[in-house]
N, C-alpha and C positions, 0 to 999 in steps of 0.2 A: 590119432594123427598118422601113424603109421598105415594104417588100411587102406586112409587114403592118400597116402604115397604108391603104397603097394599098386593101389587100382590104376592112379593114374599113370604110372608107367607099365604096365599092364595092357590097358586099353591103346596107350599109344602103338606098342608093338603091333598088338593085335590090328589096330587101325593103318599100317602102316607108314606112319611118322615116321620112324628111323628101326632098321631092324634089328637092334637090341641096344641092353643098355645095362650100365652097371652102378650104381648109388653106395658111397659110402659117408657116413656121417661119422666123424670124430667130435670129441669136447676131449679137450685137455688128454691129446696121446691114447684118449681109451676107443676105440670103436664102441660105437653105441646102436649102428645100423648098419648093414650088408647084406642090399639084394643086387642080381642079376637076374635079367629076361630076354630072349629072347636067343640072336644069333650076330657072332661077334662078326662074323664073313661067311656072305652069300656063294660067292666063287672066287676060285675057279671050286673049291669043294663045303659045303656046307657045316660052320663049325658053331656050336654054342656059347653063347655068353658063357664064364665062368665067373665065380668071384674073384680068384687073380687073373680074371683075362687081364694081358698086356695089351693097349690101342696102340696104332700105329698113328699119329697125330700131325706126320709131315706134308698132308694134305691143307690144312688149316696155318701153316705157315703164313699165306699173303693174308688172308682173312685178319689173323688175331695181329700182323704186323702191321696193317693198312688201316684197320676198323676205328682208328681214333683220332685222323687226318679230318 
């Protein structure tokens, strides 16, 4: 099951979907998954996904406040 998580966000990057991305799966407080791909910010200078990248998420404000009207 993993593998093909792994691939599928994988190919998304590589496809350009969105240019990185970070997954983590908890059950019950334990981490059981943690990947990153790709690149967390294209500009103004090129930085890679980490596994603690922090997102910046105040873009998505109207989206996730407006999306249920």
């Amino acid at each position: 099951m993993w593998n093909e998580i792994d691939s599928l966000l994988q190919q998304s990057v590589l496809n350009g979907l969105f240019p990185g991305c970070a997954l983590s799966i908890r059950h019950r407080s334990k981490e059981i998954y943690l990947v990153a791909y790709g690149d967390a910010e294209i500009a103004p200078t090129k930085r890679s996904v980490q596994e603690d990248t922090v997102w910046d998420l105040a873009s998505l404000t109207k989206v996730l406040c407006t999306a249920h009207l």
